[in-house]
C-alpha positions as CSV (number, residue, x, y, z in Angstrom):
1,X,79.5,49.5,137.5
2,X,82.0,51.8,139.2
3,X,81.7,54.6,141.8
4,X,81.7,58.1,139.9
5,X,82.9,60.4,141.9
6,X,81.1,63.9,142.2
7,X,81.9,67.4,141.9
8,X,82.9,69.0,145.9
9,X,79.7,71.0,146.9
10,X,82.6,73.7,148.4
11,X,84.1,74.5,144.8
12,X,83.1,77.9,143.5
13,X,82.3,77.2,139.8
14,X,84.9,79.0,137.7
15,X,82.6,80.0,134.5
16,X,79.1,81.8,134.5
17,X,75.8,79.7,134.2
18,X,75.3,81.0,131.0
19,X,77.5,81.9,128.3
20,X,75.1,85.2,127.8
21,X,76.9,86.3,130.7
22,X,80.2,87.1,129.2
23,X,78.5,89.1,126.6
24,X,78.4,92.6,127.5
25,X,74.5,94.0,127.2
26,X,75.6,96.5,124.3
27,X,77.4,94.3,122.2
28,X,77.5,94.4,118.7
29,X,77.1,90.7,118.6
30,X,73.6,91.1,120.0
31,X,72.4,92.6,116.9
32,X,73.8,89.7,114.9
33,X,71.9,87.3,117.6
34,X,68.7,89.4,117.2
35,X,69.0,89.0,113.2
36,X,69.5,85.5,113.2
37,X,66.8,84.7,115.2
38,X,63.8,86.9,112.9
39,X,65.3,84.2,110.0
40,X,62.7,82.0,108.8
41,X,65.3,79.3,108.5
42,X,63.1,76.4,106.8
43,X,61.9,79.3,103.7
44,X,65.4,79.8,103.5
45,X,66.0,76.3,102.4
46,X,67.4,75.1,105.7
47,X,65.6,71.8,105.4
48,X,66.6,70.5,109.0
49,X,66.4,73.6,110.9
50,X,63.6,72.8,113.4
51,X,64.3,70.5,115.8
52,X,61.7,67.5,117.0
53,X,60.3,67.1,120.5
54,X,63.5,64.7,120.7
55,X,65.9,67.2,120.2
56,X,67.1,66.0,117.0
57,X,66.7,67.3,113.6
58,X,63.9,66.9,111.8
C-alpha cells in the first residue's frame, strides 16, 4: 500500500463547512427547502425515499 499524503494543517480551507452557508438566511430558496421537507415522500409514491440505517435506499 502507498503513503497518502495529507492535507497541510496551515491551509485555510477555501469553501464553508456547510453548503447552508452560502445561502443567505432570507432566501427564497429556503421556502422551497422548507416545502420539500413537510412532503410525505413515500404517500407520494416515492417508493425508495427513506433511507436504511446503512444509508442506502430502502
Amino acid at each position: 500500500m502507498s503513503f497518502i499524503d495529507g492535507d497541510s494543517r496551515d491551509e485555510i480551507s477555501l469553501l464553508p463547512a456547510c453548503v447552508d452557508d452560502y445561502v443567505a438566511p432570507d432566501s427564497p430558496v429556503r421556502v422551497v427547502d422548507a416545502f420539500v421537507a413537510s412532503l410525505d415522500l413515500a404517500e407520494l409514491g416515492f417508493n425508495r425515499a427513506v433511507a436504511a440505517a446503512t444509508g442506502r435506499p430502502i
